[in-house]
C-alpha positions in Angstrom: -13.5 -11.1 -10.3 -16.8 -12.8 -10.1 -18.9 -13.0 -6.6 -20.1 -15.8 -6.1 -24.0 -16.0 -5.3 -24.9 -15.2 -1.8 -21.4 -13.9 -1.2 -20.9 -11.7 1.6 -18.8 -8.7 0.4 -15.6 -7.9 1.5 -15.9 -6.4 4.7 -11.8 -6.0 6.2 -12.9 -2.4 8.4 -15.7 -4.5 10.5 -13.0 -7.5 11.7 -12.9 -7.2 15.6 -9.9 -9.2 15.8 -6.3 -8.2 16.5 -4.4 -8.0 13.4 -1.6 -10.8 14.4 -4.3 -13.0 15.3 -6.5 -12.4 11.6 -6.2 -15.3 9.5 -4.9 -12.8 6.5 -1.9 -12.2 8.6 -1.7 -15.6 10.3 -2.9 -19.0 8.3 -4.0 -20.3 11.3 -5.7 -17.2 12.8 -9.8 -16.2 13.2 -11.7 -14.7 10.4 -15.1 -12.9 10.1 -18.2 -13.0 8.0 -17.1 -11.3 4.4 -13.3 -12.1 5.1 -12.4 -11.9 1.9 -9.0 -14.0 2.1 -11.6 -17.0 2.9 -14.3 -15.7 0.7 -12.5 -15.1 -2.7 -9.4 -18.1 -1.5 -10.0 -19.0 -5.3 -9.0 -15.6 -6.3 -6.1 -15.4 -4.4 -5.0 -18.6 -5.2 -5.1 -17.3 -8.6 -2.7 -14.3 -8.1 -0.6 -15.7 -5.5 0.6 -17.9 -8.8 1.3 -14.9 -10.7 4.6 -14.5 -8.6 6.0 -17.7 -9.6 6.5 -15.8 -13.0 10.1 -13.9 -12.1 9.5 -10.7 -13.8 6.4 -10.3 -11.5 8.2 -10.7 -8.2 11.2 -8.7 -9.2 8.6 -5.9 -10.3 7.1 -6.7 -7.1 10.3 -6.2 -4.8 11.0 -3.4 -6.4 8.0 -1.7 -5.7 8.2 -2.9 -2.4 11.9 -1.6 -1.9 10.8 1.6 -3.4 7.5 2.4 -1.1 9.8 1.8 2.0 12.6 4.6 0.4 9.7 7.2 0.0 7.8 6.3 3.1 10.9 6.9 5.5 12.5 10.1 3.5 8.8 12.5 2.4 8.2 14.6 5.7 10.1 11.6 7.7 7.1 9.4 6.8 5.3 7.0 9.0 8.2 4.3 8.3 10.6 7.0 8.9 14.2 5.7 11.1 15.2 8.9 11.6 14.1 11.6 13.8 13.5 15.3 12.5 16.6 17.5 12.1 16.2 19.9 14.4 16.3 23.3 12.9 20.0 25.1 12.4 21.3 27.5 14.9 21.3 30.1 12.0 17.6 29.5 11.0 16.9 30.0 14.5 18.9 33.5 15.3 16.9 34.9 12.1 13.7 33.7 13.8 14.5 35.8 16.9 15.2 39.2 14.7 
């Protein structure tokens, strides 16, 4: 990926705006200096195409499907549906000895 002269770099962490109101989650939505979805559009262009290719998006939704599997079942991840199991009534009588 080439920068293009007098190209502000990436800069995602400094953007004040809401995320729902960003223009990489919203077309219409505000941007700031070093956005890179409006700095590098030509890039992303680029690999947006790459899913028109089927074996790219099916790697892609598998990858996808198998992130969200993981997320919700290691230590009841961040994506996790399911609360904690509370621990058993036997692990907890060996506690008290």
């Amino acid at each position: 990926m080439a920068k293009k002269k007098n190209t502000p770099l990436p800069d995602c962490a400094s953007c004040e705006h809401e995320a729902v109101k960003k223009v990489c989650m919203d077309a219409e939505g505000l941007s700031s200096t070093g956005c890179p979805t409006l700095v590098y559009n030509d890039v992303l262009a680029e690999a947006d195409k790459e899913y028109d290719r089927s074996e790219i998006l099916e790697f892609a939704r598998q990858a996808s499907d198998r992130r969200r599997i993981v997320m919700r079942t290691v230590n009841n991840g961040p994506m996790s549906c399911s609360r904690p199991k509370p621990a058993s009534s036997k692990s907890m009588s060996l506690q008290k000895k």
